[in-house]
N, C-alpha and C positions, 0 to 999 in steps of 0.2 A: 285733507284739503283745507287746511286753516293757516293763517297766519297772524303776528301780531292783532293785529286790525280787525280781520275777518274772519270768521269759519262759513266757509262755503261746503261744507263735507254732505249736507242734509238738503244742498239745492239742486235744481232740476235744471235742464238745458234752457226751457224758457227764460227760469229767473236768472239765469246768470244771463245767457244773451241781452235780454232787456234792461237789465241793468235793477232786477227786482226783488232787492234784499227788503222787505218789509217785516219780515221773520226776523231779521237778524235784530232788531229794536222788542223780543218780549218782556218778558217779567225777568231776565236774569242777564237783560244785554241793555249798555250804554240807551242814555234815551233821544240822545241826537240822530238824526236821521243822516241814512249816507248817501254820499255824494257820487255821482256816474266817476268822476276820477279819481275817488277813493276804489272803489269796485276796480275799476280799469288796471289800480296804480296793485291791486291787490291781486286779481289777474295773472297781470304779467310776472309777479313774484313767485305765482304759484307752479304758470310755466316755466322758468328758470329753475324752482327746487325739484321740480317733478321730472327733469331733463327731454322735452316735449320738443319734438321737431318742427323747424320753422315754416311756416302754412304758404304754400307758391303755388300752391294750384289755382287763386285767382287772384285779382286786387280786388280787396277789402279795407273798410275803413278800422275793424277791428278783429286782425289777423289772430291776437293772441284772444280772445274771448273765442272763435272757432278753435283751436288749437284743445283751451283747456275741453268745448262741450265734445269735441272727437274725442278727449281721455273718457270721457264720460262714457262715452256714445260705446267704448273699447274699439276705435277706428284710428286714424293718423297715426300708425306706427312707425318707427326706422326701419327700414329694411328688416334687421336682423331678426327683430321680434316679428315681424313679419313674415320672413321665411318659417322662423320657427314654429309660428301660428299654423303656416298653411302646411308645411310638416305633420304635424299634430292632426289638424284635420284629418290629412289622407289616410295616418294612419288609424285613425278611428274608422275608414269609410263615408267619409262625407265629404266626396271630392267638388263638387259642385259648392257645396258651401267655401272650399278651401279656393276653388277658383272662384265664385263671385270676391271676396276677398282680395284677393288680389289684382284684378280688374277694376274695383273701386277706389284701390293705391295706384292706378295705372301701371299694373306691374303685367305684360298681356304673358312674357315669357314664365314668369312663376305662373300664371293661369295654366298655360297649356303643358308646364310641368305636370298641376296637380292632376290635367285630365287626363294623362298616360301614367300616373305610375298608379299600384296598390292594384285592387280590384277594381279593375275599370268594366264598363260592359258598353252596347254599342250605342248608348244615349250619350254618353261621354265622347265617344268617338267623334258623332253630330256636333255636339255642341264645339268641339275640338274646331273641326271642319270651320264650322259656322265663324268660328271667331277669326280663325285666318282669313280668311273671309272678307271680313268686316275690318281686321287692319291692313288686307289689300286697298282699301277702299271700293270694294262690288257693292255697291248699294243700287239695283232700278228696284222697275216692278217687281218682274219675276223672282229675286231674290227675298223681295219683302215678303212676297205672298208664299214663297216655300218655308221661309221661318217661319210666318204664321202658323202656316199646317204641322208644322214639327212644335209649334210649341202648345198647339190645343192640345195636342197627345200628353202632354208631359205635366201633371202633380207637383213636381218640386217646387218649391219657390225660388230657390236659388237658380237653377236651372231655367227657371222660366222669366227670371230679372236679367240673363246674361242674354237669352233671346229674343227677349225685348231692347234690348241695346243694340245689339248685333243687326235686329232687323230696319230700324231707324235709325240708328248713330242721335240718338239725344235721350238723353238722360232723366229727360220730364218723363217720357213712356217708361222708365223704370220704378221713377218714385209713384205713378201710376200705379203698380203691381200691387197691388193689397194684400194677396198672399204673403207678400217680403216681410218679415219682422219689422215693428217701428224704428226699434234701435239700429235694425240696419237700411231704412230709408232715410231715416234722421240724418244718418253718417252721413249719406250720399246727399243730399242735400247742405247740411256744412260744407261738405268739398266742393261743387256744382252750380248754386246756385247761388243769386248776388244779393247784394244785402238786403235790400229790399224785397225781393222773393223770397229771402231766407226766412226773413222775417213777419211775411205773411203766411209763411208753409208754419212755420211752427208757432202760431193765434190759432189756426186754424185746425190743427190736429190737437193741440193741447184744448182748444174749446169744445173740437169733439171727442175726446177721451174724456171728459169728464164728465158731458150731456149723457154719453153712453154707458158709464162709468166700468172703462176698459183700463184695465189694471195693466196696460203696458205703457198707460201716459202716463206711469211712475214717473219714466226717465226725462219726462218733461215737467212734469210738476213737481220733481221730488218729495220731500215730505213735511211740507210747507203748508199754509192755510188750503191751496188749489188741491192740495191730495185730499181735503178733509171732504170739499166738496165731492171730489171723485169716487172716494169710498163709499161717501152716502149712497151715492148710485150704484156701487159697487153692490153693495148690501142688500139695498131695496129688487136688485135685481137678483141675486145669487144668495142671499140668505148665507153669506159668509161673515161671520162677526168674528172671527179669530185672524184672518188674516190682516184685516182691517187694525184693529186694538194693538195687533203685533207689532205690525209695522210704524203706525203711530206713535207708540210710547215712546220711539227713541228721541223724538220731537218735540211733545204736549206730554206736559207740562212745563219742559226743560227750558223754550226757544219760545213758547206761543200758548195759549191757553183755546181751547173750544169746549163750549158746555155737550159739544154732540161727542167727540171723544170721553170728557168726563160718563156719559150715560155709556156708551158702549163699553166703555170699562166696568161700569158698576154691571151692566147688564152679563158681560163678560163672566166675571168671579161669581153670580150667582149660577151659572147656566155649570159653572163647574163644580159649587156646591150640590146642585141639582141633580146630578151625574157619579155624585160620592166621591170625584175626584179631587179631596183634598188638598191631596201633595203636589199636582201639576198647580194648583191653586198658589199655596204657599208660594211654591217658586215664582209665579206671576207676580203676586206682592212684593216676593223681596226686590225680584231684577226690575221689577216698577219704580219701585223708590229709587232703585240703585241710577236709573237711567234720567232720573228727575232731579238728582242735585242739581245747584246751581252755582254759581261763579265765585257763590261765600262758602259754599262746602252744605250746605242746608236742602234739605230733599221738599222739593215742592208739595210733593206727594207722601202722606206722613205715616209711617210704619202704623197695622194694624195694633191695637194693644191687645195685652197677653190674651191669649184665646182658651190654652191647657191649665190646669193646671192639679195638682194633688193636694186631699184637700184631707182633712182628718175625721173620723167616722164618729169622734167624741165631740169635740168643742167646733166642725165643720168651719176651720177656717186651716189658709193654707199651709203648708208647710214648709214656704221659702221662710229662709229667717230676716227678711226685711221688716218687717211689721216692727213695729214699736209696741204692738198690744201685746204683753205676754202674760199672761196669768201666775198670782201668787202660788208657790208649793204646798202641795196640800188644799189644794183647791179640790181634789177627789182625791178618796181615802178607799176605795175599792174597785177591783176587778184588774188589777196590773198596773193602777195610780203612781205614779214616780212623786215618790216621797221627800226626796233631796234636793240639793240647788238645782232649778232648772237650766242655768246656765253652765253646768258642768256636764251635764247626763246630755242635754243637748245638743251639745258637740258630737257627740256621737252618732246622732243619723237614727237612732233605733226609738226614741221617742219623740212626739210633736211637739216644737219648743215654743208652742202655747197654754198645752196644758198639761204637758209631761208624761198623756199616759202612751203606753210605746206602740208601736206599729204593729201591723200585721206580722205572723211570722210565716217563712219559708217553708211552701208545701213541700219541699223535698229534701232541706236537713233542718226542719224545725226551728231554724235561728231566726232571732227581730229579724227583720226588713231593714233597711235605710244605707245614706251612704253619709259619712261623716264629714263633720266641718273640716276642707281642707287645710285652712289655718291653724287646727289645733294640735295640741302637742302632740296627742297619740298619732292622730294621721298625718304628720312632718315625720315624726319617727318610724312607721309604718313604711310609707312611701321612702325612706331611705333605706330601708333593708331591701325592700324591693330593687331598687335599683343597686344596690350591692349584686344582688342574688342571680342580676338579669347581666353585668358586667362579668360574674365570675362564671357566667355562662350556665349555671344552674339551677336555672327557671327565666319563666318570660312572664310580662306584666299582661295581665286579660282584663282591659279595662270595663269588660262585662263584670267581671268576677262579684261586683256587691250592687249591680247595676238595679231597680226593682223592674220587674217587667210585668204587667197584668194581662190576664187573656181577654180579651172585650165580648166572649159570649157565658162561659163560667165564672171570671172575674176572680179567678183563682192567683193566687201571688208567689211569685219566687226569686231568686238571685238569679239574673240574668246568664250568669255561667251555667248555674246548674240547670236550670231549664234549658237552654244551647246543648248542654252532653246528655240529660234526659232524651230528650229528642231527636237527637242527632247522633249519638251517641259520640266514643271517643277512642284513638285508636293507641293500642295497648305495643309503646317500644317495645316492650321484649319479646312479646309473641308475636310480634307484625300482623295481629288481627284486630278487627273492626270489631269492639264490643258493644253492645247494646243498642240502644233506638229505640224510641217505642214512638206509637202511633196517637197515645191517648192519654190525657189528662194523670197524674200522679197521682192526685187523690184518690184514694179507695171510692167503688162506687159511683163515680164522675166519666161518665163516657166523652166527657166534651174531646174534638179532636181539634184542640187549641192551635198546632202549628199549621192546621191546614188553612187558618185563619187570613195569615197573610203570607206564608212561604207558597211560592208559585210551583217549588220543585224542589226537591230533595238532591242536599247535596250530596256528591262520588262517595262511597267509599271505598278507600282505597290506601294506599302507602302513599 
C-alpha cells in the first residue's frame, strides 16, 4: 500500500481517515510535511492500483479514503470475492459469520444461502426466519421483543449482530454489539454511518483501545506513534513484551523513533539471553536490523559486533586472518612451534597465523584441526578435484568434512564429518546396513555424551 509519494502499508484506519500521516516525516522520510490533498491525491491512487470497488452505499465527502480503510477493514468486496468469502465460510462451519458478511454488503440473498447450506442446526433456521422477516418489513413490538428473547439465548457474535439488526432495522444497535469484532464494527460503520459520525465512532474507539490498551485497535492505530502508546498499556496490563517489540520493529526505528520501544527492545534480547535462548535472539538481531534500513540502504539499528569467536590456546588471540599483528617465525621454538614462513603454513588452516604454533588435533583420526585459506593454491586446487569427482558422479562435497566442531561440556575437538558418522554413524552401499553410532565421547576414558548436547533426536537409520 505505497506509492510514489506515500507508503501508507504501516497506517491505521484512523490515520488514514484523518488524514494523519505524522509518521510518514521520521528519521528516513522527506522533512516537509503532508498535505490532506497529497493523502487524498495518494488515496485515490492506491484505490485505482488495488482494483477497489466504488463506495454507494452513502454520500460522503471522501468515498475513496472509506473504500481504501474497508480494504483494511478486509470489507467492501466485489461480489465475486465475496461469494467466495462466504463460500469458504460455510464451508469451514461458520455460517453465521458467512451471513453477517454478507448482510453487511447488503447481500440478504447470499445471507440466507449461507444459513441453509453445510451443517446448519436449528439456530440458523431462526435466524434464517428472522431475516425474512425483517426484509418483509415486520418490525412492531411483538416482533422486537421475540428477537430479543431469541437473541439473549444465543453466544455468537455474529449471530447476535444479525438479530440485533433484524430486531430494530438500524444499524447503531449493531455497532452497539461489543461482542462483534472491532474489525467488523469498524466495516459496518465505514459503510453506515456519515462522516461526521464516522468520524467520531473512530476518536472514540481508537481513544479507547488505547486507554485500555486492547490490541484489536491495531487496525486503527496501526503501527504508528498511537500503537506505542497502545502497547504500553498493552504490556502494563498483560506483561506481554514480545508481541509488543514484534510488531513494532517493522516501524521503529525505520519510519519514527520511541525511546519506549528502544527499552523494550533491549529489555527484550536480555530476557532471551536470560532464558539461554540464544539463537531465537540472533535471529531478533539480525531481522531487527534487516527491518530498520532506511531509504540510503543504512540500518538505523546497527548490527551487534562479533560476539564468537576462536581464539588460540598459545598467543590467545584470534584466529581470523584479518589482524595485521602476526608474530615473527621462531617466535617459539618448542612444543609443535612452526618453524617456517608463517605466511605459507598459514594457508593451511592447521596453524594460528599469529604465532604459527598448530591447532588442536582430531580426537578421532588424529590430524591438525583447521580449515584452509580458500584463496590458496592448495585449496583452489583441492576444491577443483572436488568438484571433478562430484561431476563425474564419484563422490559428493561434505562441506562438514574439515568443519572444527567443539563439544561445549568435554571441549573435546574433531572434524565435523567425523564426529557426524562417530555419532550417527554411516550407511555401508554394499551391505545396505547401518554401521556404527555411538552414544559417547571418542576419547578413551571421556564419558561425556556430547551429541546429546544439542541434537534433540536421533536421526532414522535406515536406506
Amino acid at each position: 500500500m505505497s506509492t510514489e509519494a506515500l507508503d501508507l502499508s504501516f497506517f491505521g484506519v484512523a490515520s488514514i481517515w484523518n488524514n494523519d500521516l505524522d509518521s510518514q516525516r521520521g528519521p528516513n522520510k522527506p522533512g516537509k510535511p503532508t498535505y490532506p490533498k497529497d493523502v487524498a491525491d495518494a488515496v485515490e491512487t492506491l484505490c485505482d492500483n488495488l482494483d477497489l470497488p466504488e463506495f454507494r452505499m452513502l454520500e460522503s465527502a471522501a468515498p475513496n479514503h472509506r473504500r481504501l480503510c474497508l480494504h483494511i477493514c478486509g470489507l467492501g468486496l466485489p461480489y465475486q470475492k465475496l461469494e467466495a468469502m462466504v463460500s469458504e465460510f460455510v464451508r469451514q462451519g461458520q455460517n453465521t459469520k458467512a451471513a453477517a458478511l454478507a448482510i453487511i454488503h447488503d447481500q440478504a440473498s447470499l445471507a440466507f444461502q449461507a444459513l441453509k447450506r453445510g451443517n446448519t442446526c436449528p439456530a440458523h433456521r431462526e435466524l434464517a426466519l428472522a431475516l425474512a422477516g425483517y426484509n418483509k418489513g415486520v418490525i412492531d413490538d411483538t416482533w422486537e421483543e421475540t428477537v430479543r428473547d431469541i437473541k439473549s439465548d444465543l453466544d455468537d457474535p455474529y449471530a447476535r449482530a444479525i438479530l440485533a439488526l433484524v430486531s430494530y432495522g438500524d444499524w447503531h444497535d449493531v455497532l452497539a454489539e461489543t461482542s462483534l469484532p472491532l474489525r467488523d464494527r469498524l466495516g459496518i460503520a465505514l459503510m453506515y454511518l456519515d462522516d461526521d459520525e464516522l468520524t467520531h465512532y473512530i476518536s472514540n474507539n481508537a481513544a479507547e483501545c488505547i486507554r485500555e490498551g486492547d490490541i484489536e485497535g491495531i487496525i486503527l492505530t496501526g503501527l504508528t506513534e498511537q500503537a506505542v502508546d497502545l502497547f504500553e498499556n498493552y504490556i502494563r496490563k498483560f506483561s506481554d513484551l514480545q508481541t509488543a517489540i514484534l510488531a513494532m520493529s517493522f516501524t521503529c526505528p525505520s519510519y519514527f523513533t520511541d525511546s519506549r520501544v528502544d527499552l523494550w527492545r533491549q529489555t527484550y534480547r536480555s530476557q532471551l539471553n536470560n532464558w539461554g535462548m540464544f539463537i531465537p535472539r540472533v535471529h531478533f538481531d539480525v531481522q531487527s536490523t534487516k527491518l530498520s534500513i532506511s531509504l540510503g540502504g543504512e540500518p538505523e539499528i546497527r548490527p551487534p559486533a562479533r560476539q564468537v569467536s576462536i581464539r588460540c590456546n598459545n598467543c590467545d588471540q584470534a584466529l581470523h586472518r584479518k589482524s595485521s599483528r602476526v608474530l615473527p617465525p621462531g617466535s617459539f621454538d618448542s612444543f609443535g612451534t612452526h618453524q617456517g614462513s608463517i605466511f605459507g603454513d598459514a594457508k593451511s588452516g592447521t596453524v594460528c597465523p599469529k604465532c604459527g604454533r598448530h591447532m588442536p588435533a582430531c580426537v578421532i583420526c588424529m590430524q591438525w584441526l583447521g580449515m584452509p585459506d580458500p584463496h590458496s593454491r592448495g585449496a583452489v586446487e583441492e576444491a577443483k578435484k572436488k568438484a571433478e569427482s562430484v561431476k563425474d558422479g564419484s563422490a559428493e562435497i561434505d562441506p562438514l568434512e574439515k568443519f572444527l566442531t567443539v563439544c561445549r561440556r568435554c571441549w573435546h575437538m574433531s572434524h565435523g564429518a567425523h564426529s557426524r558418522e562417530w555419532f550417527e554413524g554411516r550407511f555401508n552401499e554394499r551391505t545396505q546396513e547401518w554401521i556404527g553410532g555411538h552414544d559417547k565421547c571418542p576419547v578413551p576414558g571421556c564419558d561425556c555424551t556430547c551429541n546429546a548436547i544439542d541434537v534433540l533426536h536421533q536421526p532414522e537409520r535406515g536406506a
